[in-house]
Backbone bond lengths (Angstrom), bond angles and torsions (degrees), N, CA, C in turn:
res aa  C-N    CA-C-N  psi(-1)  N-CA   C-N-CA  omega(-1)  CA-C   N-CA-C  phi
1 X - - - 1.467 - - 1.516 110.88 -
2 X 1.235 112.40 -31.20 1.876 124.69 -170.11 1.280 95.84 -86.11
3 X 1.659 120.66 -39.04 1.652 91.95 168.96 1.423 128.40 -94.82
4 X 1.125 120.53 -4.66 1.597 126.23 162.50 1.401 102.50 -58.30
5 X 1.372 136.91 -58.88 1.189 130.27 -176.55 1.556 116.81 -60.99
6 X 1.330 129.04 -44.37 1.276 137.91 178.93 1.523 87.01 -52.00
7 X 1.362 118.86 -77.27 1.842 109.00 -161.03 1.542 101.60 -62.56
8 X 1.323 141.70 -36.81 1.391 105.42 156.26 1.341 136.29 -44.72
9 X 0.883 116.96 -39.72 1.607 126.05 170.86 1.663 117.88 -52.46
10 X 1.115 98.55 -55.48 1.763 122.66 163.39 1.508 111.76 -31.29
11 X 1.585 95.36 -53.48 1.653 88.16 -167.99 1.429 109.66 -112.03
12 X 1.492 121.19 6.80 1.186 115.03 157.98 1.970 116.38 -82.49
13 X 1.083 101.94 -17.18 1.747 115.71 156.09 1.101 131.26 -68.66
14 X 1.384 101.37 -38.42 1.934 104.64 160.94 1.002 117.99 -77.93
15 X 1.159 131.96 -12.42 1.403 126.00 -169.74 1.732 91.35 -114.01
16 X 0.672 144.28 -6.82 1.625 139.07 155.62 1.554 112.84 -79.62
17 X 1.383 106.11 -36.86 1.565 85.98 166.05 1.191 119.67 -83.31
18 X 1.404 131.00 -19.08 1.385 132.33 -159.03 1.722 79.87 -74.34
19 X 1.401 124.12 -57.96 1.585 118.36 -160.45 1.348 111.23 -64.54
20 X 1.537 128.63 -15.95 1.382 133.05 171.16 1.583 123.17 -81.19
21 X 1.247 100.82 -25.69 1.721 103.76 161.21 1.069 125.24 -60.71
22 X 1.208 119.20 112.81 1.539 121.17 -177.96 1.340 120.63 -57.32
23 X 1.203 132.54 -12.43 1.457 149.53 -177.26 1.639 94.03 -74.58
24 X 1.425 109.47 -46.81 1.800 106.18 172.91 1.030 124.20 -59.08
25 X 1.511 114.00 -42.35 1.382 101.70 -174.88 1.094 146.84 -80.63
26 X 1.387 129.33 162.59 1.632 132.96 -152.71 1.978 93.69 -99.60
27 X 1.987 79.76 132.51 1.627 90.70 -157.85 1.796 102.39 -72.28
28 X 1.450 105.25 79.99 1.710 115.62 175.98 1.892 105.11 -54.77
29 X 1.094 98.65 -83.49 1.171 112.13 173.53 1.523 131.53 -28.96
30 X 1.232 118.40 -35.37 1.934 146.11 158.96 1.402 80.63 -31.61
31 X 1.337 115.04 -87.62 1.660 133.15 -150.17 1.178 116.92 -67.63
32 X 1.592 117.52 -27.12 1.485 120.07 -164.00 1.652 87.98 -92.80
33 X 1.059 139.16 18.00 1.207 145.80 -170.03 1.671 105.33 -130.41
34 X 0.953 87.99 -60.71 1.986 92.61 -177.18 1.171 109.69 -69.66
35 X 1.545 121.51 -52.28 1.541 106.88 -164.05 2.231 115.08 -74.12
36 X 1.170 111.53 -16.78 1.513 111.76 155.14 1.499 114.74 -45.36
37 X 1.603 93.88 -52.48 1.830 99.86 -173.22 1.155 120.34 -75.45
38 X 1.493 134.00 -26.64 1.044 144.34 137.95 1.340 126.55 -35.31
39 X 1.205 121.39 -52.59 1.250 115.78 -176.90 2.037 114.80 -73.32
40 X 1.224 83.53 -22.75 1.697 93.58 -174.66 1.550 107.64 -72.97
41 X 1.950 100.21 -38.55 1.485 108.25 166.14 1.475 120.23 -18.53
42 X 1.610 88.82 -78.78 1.449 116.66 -165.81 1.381 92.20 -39.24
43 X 1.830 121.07 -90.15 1.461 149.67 177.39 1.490 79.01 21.03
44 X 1.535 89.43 -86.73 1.671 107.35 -145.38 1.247 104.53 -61.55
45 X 1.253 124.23 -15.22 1.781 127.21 -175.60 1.798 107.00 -61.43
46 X 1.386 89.95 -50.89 1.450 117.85 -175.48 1.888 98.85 -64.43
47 X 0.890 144.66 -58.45 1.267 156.26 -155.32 2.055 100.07 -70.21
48 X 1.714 98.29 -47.91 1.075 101.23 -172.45 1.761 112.19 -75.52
49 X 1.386 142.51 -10.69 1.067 166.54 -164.29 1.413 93.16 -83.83
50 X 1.581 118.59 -70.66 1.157 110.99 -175.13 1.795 124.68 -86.87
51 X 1.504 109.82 18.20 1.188 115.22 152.24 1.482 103.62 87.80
52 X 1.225 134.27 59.51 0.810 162.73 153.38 1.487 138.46 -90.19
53 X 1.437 90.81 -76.04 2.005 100.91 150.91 1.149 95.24 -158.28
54 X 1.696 65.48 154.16 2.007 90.82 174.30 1.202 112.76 -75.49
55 X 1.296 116.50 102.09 2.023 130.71 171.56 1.826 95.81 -18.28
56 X 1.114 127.33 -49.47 1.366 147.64 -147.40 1.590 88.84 -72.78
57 X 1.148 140.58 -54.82 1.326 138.65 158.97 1.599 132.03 -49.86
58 X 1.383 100.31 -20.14 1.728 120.75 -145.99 1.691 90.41 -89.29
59 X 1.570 127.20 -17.52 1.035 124.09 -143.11 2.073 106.17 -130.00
60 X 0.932 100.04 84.81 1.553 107.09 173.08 1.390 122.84 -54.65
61 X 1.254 121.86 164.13 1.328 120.41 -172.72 1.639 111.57 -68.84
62 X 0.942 122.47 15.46 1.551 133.97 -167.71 1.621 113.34 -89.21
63 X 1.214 133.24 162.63 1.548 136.93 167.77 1.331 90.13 91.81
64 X 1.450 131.07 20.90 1.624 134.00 170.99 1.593 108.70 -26.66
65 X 1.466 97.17 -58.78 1.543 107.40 -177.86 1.376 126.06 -34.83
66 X 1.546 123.92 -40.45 1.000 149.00 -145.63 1.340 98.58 -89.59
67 X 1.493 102.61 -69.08 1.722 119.44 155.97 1.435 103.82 -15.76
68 X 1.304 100.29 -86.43 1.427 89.59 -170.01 1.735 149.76 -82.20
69 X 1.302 89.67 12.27 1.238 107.26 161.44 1.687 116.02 -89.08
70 X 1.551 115.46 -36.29 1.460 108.77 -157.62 1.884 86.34 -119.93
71 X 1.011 119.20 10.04 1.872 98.43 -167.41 1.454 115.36 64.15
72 X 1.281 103.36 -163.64 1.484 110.83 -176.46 1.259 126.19 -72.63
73 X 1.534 139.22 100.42 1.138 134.05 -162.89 1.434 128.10 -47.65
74 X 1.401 100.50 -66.80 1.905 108.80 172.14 1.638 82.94 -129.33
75 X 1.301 84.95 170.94 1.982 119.28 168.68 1.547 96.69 -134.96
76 X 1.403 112.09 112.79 1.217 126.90 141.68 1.728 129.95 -87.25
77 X 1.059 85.18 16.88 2.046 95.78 -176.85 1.949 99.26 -28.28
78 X 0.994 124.45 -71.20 1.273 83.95 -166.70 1.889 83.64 121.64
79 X 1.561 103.20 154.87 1.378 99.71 161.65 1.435 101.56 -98.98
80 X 1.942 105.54 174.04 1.196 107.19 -168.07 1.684 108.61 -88.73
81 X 1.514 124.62 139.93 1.590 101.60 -168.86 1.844 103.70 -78.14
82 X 1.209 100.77 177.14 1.963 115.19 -163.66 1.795 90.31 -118.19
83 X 1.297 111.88 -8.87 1.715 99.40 176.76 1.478 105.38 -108.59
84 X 1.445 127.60 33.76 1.295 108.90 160.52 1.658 125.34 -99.76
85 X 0.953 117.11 -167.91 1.647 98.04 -171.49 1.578 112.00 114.40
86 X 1.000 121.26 156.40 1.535 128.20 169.46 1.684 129.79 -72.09
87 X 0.822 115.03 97.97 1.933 108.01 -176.41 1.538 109.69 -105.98
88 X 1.122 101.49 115.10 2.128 96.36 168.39 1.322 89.07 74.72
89 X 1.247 151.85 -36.39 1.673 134.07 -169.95 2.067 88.52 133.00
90 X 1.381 120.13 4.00 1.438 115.53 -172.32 1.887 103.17 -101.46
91 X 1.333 114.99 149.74 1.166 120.84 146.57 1.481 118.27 -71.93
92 X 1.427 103.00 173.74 1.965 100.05 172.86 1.324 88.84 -75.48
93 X 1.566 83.00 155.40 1.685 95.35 164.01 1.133 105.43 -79.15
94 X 1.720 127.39 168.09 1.262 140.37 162.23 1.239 110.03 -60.81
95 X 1.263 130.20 -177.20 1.689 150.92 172.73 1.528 95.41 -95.98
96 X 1.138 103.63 170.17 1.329 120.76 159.48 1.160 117.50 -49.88
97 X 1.371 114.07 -55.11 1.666 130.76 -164.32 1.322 93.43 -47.03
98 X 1.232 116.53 158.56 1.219 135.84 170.07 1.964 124.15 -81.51
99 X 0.920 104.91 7.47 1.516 127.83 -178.73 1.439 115.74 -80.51
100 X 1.242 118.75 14.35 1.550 116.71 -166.54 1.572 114.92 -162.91
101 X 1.295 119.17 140.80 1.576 123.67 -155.47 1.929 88.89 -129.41
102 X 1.296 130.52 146.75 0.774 138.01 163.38 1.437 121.62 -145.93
103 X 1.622 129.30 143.50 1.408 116.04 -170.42 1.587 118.61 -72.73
104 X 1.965 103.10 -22.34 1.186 118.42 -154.44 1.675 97.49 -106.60
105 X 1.266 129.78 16.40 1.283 141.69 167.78 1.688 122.10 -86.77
106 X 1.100 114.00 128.83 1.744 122.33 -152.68 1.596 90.22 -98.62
107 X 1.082 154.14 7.27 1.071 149.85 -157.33 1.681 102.62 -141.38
108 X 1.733 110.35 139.07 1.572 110.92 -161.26 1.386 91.34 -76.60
109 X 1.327 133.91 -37.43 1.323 117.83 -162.67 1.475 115.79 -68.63
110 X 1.436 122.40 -7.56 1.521 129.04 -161.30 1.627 85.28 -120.18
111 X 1.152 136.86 -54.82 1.343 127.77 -135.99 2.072 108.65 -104.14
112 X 1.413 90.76 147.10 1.525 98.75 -168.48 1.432 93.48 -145.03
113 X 1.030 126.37 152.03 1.423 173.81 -153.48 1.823 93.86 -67.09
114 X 1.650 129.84 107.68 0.732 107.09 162.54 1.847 129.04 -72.50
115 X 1.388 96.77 175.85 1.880 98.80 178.12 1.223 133.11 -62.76
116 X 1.209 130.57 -166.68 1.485 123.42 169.44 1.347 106.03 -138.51
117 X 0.795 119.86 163.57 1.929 128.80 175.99 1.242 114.80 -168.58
118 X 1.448 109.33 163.37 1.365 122.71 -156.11 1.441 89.89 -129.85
119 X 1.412 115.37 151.49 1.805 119.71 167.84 1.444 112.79 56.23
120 X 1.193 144.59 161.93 1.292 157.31 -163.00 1.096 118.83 -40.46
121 X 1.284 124.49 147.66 1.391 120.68 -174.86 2.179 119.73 -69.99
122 X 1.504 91.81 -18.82 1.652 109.84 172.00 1.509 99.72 -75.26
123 X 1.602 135.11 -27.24 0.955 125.32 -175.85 1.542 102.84 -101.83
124 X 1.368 132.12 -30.90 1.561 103.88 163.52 1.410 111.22 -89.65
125 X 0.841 122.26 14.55 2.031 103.71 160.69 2.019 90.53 -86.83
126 X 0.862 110.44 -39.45 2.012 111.05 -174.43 1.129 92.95 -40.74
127 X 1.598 115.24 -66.06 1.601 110.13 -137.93 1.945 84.61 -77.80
128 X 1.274 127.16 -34.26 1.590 112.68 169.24 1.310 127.78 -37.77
129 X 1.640 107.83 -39.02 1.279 96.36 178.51 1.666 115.40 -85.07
130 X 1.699 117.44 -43.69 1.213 105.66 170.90 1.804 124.76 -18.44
131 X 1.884 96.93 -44.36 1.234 116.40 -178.94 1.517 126.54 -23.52
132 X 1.786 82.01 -83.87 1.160 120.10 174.52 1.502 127.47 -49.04
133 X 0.921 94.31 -56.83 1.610 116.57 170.26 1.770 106.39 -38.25
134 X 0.886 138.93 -39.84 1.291 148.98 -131.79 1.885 87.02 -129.59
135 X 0.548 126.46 -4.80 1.604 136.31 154.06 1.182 126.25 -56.48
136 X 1.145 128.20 142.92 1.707 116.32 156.73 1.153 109.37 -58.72
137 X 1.502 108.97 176.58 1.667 129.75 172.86 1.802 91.80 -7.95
138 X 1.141 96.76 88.58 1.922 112.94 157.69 1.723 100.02 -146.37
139 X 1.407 119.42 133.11 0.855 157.83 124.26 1.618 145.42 -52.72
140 X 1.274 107.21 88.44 1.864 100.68 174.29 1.363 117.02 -110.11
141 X 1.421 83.35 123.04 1.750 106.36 -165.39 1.543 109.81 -88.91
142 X 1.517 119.77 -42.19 1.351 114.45 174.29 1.853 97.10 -129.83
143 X 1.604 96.54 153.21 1.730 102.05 175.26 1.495 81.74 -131.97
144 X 1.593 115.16 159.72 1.567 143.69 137.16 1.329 131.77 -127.80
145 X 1.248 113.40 175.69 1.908 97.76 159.78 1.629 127.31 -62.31
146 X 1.464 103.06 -3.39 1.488 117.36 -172.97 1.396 115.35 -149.34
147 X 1.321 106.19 1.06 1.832 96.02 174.97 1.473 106.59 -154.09
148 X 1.468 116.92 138.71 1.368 133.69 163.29 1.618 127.71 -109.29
149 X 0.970 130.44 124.83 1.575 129.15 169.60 1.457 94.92 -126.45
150 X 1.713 103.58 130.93 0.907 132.96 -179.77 1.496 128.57 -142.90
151 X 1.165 129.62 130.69 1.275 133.40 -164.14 1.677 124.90 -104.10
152 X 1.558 120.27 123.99 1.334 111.65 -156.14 1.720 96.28 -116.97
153 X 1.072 114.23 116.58 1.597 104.35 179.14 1.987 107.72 -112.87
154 X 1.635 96.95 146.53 0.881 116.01 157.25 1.421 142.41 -15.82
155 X 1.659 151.70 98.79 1.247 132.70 178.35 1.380 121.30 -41.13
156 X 0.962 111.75 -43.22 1.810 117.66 -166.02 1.550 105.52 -96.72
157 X 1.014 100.73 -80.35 1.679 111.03 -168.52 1.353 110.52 -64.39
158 X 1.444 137.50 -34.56 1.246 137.29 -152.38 1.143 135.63 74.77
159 X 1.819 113.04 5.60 1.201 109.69 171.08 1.621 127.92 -45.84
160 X 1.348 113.37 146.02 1.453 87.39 -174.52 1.776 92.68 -132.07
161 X 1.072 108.81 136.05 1.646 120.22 175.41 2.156 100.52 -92.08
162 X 1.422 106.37 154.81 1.459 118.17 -178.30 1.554 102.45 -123.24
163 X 1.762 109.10 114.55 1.310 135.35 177.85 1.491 127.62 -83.50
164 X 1.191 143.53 97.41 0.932 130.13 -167.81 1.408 109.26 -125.22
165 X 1.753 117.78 145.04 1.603 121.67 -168.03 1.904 98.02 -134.41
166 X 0.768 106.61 97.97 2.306 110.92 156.09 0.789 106.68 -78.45
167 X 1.735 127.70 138.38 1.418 125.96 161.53 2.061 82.04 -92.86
168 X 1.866 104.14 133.60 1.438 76.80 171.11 1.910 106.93 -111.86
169 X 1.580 87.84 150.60 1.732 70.36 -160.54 1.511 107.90 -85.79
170 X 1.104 127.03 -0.44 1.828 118.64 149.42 1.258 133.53 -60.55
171 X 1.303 118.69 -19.72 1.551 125.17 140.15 1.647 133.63 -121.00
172 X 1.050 134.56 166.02 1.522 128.59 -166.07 2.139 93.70 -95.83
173 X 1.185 111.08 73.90 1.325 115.42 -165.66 1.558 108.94 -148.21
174 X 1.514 118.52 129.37 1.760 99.33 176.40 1.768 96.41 -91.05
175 X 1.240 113.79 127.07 1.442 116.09 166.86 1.898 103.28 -75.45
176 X 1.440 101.04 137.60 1.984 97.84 -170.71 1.366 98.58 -145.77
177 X 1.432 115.59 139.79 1.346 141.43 -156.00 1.328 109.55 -131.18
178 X 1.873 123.49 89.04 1.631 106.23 -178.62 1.778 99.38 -124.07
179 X 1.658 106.46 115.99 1.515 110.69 -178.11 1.661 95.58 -121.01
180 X 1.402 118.54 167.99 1.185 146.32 -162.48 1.583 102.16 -110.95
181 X 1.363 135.89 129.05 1.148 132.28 178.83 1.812 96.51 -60.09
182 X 1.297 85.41 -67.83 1.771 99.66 -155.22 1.256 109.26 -75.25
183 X 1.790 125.59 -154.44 1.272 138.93 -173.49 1.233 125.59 18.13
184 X 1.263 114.19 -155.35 2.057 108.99 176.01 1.790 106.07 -112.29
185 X 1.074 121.72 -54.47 1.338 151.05 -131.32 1.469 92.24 -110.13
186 X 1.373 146.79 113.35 1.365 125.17 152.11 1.417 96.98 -116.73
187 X 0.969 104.70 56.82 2.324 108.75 145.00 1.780 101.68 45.07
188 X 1.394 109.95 23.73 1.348 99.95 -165.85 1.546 131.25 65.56
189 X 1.377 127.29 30.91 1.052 127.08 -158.95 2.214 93.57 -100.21
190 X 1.135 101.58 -33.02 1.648 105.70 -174.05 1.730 97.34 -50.58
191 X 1.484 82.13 -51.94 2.057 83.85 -161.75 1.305 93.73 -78.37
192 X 1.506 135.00 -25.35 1.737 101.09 170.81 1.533 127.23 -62.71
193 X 1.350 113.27 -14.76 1.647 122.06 -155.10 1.925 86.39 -91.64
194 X 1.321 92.44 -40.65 1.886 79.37 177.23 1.214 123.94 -70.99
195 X 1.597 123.19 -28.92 1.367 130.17 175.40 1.488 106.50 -72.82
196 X 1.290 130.28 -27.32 1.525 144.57 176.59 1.808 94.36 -40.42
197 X 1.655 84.62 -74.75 1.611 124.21 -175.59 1.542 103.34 -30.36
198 X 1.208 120.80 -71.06 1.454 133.43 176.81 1.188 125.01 -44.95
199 X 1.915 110.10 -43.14 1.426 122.01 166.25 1.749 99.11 -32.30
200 X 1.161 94.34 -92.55 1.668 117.01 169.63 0.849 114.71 9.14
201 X 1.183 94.35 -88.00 2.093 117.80 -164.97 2.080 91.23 -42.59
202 X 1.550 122.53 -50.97 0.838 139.66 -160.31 1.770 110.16 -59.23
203 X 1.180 100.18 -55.57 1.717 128.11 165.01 1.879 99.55 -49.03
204 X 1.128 129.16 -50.62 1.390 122.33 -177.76 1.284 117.59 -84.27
205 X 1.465 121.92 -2.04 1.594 109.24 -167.20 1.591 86.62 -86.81
């Protein structure tokens, strides 16, 4: 009778530790976490398609967890556009859409305030990239003595917006170009990243 009970005991102990090891357990928490974010994914995926907002705005630095359990969920990057670049001393113009701020744009809904800089134009594209560089998920795709395009993507989704800085040398001014590949609407996020930008530049002189 004393050893029937002892090996019950035995294996009701193994089996309490086996269920207390975290190595056992069934990843509850994974899902009760992801599939909310997932579903909100989609939502806003869907919302941003039909031009509403840009998903790319929709998405705060938040759901860290998720991040780091699963990596990067989707990439909507977007292809890269073929009209950026310098022409005649101009950036591209923006689209219609409302997703894009430019210095060299005549219209209030597109146009923002070019930059300021101090010392050579090789030395403010430098201190831009130091900038940039020092960013999250940013990307610099082209450098010159006078021009940067650089690419800022999304935490979650991967949207990725295309940055562009001219020093132009007919005025002591950086002309700056920030549009959104995708959706219609980016919630104002273009013109905050340039006013960010400016803070900056402002903070170092």
């Amino acid at each position: 009778m004393l050893d029937r009970f002892v090996l019950q005991t035995v294996k009701k102990r193994d089996r309490t530790l086996h269920m207390s090891n975290p190595l056992n357990q069934k990843p509850r928490s994974f899902w009760r976490v992801l599939l909310p974010v997932l579903f909100q994914s989609a939502l806003i995926t869907l919302v941003g398609w039909f031009g509403f907002v840009n998903p790319a705005a929709a998405y705060p630095s938040a759901h860290t967890e998720v991040i780091a359990m699963s990596g990067k969920l989707f990439s909507f990057s977007g292809s890269r556009p073929t009209n950026l670049g310098i022409t005649d001393g101009k950036l591209a113009a923006c689209p219609s859409s409302p997703n894009c701020v430019s210095s060299q744009s005549q219209d209030a809904e597109h146009q923002i305030e070019a930059l300021p800089y101090e010392g050579s134009p090789a030395e403010a594209i430098a201190q831009l990239k130091t900038m940039i560089e020092s960013l999250p998920r940013t990307q610099i795709i082209q450098i010159t003595d006078n021009y940067l395009y650089a690419e800022f993507t999304s935490a979650l989704m991967g949207f990725v917006d295309d940055v562009e800085f001219y020093v132009n040398p007919a005025e002591p001014v950086i002309e700056v170009r920030s549009a959104s590949r995708l959706g219609e609407s980016d919630l104002g996020v273009n013109r905050q990243r340039v006013e960010a930008i400016r803070t900056a530049i402002a903070e170092l002189a």
